[in-house]
N, C-alpha and C positions, 0 to 999 in steps of 0.2 A: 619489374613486377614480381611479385613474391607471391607466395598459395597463401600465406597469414591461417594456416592450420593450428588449431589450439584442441587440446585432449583433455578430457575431461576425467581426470580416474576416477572421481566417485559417480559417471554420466551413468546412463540408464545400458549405453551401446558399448559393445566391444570397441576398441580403440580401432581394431581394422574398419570397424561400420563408421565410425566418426569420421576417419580417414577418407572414405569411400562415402557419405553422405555430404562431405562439404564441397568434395571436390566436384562431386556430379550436382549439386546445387549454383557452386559458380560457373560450370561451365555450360546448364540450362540455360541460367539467367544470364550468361554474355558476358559475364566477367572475367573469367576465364577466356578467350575468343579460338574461335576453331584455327586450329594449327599450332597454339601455344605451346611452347616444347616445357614437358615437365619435368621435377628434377630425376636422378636414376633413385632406385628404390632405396640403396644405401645411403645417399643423400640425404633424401628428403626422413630416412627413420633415424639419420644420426642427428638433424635439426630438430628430429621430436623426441631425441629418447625412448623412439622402440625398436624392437629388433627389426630386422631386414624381413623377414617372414610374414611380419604384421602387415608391413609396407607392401608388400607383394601380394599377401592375400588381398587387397584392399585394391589394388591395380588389376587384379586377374578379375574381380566381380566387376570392375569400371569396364576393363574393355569386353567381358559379358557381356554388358549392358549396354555396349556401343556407346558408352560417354567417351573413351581413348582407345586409342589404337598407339599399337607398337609396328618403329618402323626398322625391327632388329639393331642394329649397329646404331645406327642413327639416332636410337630414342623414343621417347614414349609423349606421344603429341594429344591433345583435345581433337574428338573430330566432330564431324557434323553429326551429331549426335542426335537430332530431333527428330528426324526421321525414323532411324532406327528404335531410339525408345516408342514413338508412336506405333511403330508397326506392330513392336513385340504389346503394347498394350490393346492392341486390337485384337490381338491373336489372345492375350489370357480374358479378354472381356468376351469374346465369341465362346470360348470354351466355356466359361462363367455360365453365359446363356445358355448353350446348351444344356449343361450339367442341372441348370435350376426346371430347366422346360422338361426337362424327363423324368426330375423328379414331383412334376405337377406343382411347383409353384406358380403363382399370380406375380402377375407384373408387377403390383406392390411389394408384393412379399421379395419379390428380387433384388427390387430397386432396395428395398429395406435390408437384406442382408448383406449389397454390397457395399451398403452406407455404413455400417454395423463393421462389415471386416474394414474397411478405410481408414474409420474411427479408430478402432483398434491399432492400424499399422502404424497410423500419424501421430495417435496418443503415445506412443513408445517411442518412437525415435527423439519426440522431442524435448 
């Protein structure tokens, strides 16, 4: 199995975001499967033609994000990642709430601005 990563240099994203948007797309969606051992970051930026830094910036937001986990020596694996994105998306959708409730917005108005930043985030990446 291969990552089948493609860069886009005229795309709208950093190439570290491209990097770091496919790879935490396939390994959402199961294509990627939990435990899949990834390439090292000089690997995988010499198959793309970018520097090692890109590569690495790009791995250091994924396992952020709890899409991979590094197991030092060993390598850098897909983990069970669903969880932990869920959690952390609970935890910025609570602060969300809060932040809109204290500033006296309506539950429309909420629901409306968090559709509004969504749009925004989704309109760009893609």
């Amino acid at each position: 199995m291969t990552l089948n990563i493609t860069i886009d240099p005229e795309g709208a994203g950093a190439p570290y975001e491209q990097v770091r948007a496919q790879i935490s797309e396939r390994a959402r969606s199961g294509e990627l499967p939990v435990g899949y051992r990834l390439p090292t970051v000089r690997g995988l930026a010499e198959e793309l033609g970018l520097a090692a830094n890109t590569v690495a910036k790009a791995y250091r937001a994924l396992e952020s994000d709890g899409v991979i986990e590094t197991r030092g020596r060993n390598g850098t694996f897909v983990a069970a990642a669903g969880d932990a994105a869920a959690r952390q998306a609970a935890a910025a959708a609570a602060t969300f709430a809060a932040e809109v409730r204290r500033l006296g917005l309506s539950h429309e108005a909420a629901l409306a601005a968090a559709r509004e930043g969504l749009r925004a985030a989704y309109d760009r990446t893609e």
